[in-house]
N, C-alpha and C positions, 0 to 999 in steps of 0.2 A: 260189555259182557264180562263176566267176573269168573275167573279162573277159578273153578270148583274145589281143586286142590290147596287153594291160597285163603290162608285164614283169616278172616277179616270179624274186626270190632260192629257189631250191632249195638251199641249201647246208644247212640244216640238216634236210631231210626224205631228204634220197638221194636222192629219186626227182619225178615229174613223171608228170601224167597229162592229158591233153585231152582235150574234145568231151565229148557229153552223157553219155558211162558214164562221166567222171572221178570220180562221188563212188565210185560202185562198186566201182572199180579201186585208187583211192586207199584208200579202206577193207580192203582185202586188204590191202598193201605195211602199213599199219599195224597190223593187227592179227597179221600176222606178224613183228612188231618187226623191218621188213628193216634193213639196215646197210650203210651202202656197203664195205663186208666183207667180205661174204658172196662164195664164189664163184660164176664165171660160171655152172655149173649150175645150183646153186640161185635164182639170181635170174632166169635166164633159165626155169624154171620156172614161176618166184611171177610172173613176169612174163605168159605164157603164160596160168595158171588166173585173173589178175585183169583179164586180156581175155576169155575166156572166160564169166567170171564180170559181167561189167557189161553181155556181152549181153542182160541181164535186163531194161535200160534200153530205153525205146524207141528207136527209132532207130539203135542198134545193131545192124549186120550182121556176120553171122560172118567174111568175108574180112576175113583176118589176114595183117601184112608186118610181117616180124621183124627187126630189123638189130643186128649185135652190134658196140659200139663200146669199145673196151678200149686203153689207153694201151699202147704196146709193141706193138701187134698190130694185122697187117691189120683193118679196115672185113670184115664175114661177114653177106651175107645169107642167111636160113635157105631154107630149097631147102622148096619141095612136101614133099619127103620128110622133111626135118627137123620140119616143121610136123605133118606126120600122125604121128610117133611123137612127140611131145607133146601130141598130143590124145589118143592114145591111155595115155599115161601119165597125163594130165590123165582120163582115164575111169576106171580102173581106181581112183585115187586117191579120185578122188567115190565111188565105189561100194565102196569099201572104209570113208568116213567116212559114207555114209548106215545102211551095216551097223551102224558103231558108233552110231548113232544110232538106229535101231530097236531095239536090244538098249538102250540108254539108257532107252528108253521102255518096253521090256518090264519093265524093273524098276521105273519110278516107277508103273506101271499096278499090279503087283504090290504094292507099296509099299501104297497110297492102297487098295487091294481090303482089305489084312492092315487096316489103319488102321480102315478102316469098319467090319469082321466085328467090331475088339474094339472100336469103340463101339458098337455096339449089344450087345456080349455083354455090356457095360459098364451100361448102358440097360438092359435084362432083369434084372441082376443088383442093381440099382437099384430097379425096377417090383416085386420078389419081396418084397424085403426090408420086413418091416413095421414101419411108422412108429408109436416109442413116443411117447406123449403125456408130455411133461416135465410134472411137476409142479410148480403152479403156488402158491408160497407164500402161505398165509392171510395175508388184510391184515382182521387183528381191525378190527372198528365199533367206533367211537366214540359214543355217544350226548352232543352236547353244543347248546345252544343257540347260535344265531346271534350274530356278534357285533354288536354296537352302534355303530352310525356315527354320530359329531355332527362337526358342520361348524362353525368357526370363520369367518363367513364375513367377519370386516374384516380378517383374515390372508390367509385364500386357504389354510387349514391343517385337514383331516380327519385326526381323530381317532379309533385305533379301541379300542374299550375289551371285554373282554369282557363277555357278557352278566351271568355273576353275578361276583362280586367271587373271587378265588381260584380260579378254574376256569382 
């Protein structure tokens, strides 16, 4: 959070947001890759939804004051009536991306349902299938005697010898 009273360079973000909805607000302008650019439309929209949108923050109240300031052109504050058909455009827009958004979700729900039915059809076909016993190669006996341990014990040196001589 950015200390209100502390001056800070905008020149390479475009845009500027204050008071407690600025992560909110700021996070729209960003993740619409805004550009100082863009035309007045569009940014007076993106501007509109990411006030809108940081109402989410406490302390944030819906009264909204728009002002449009553009090099070349009157100082335009937006009228009551300008504000309500940007809310209303600002409606229609959310409610046409929450659409795309449950239908998103209709198919990852679909998705993960298809996913489960073939593991376990997977599982079943697993469970059916009977398990051969590999065959286990004869390891032939040896019959031999033990071998013979003697100890060299001023070496520190064990010796092993077999028990008969040529075995």
């Amino acid at each position: 959070m950015q200390l209100w009273s502390l001056a800070t360079c905008l020149d390479t973000a475009f845009f500027g947001a204050i008071g407690i909805g600025e992560p909110h607000a700021s996070s729209q302008f960003m993740l619409a890759k805004f550009d100082k650019k863009w035309p007045v439309e569009k940014t007076m929209f993106l501007t509109y939804s990411a006030k809108t949108l940081a109402e989410a923050a406490a302390g944030v109240g819906k009264q909204t004051d728009m002002v449009v300031v553009r090099p070349g052109h009157p100082i335009y504050a937006l009228t009551a009536e300008d504000l309500s058909t940007l809310d209303g455009l600002h409606k229609q827009t959310s409610a046409k991306d929450e659409a795309a958004r449950q239908e998103a979700y209709g198919v990852i729900r679909a998705y993960i349902e298809e996913s489960a039915k073939k593991a376990e059809q997977s599982k079943a076909t697993v469970e059916e299938v009977p398990k051969e016993e590999t065959p286990q190669p004869e390891i032939p006996q040896v019959e031999a005697e033990p071998p013979v341990c003697t100890e060299n014990l001023s070496s520190g040196v064990m010796v092993v010898k077999p028990a008969k001589d040529g075995v």
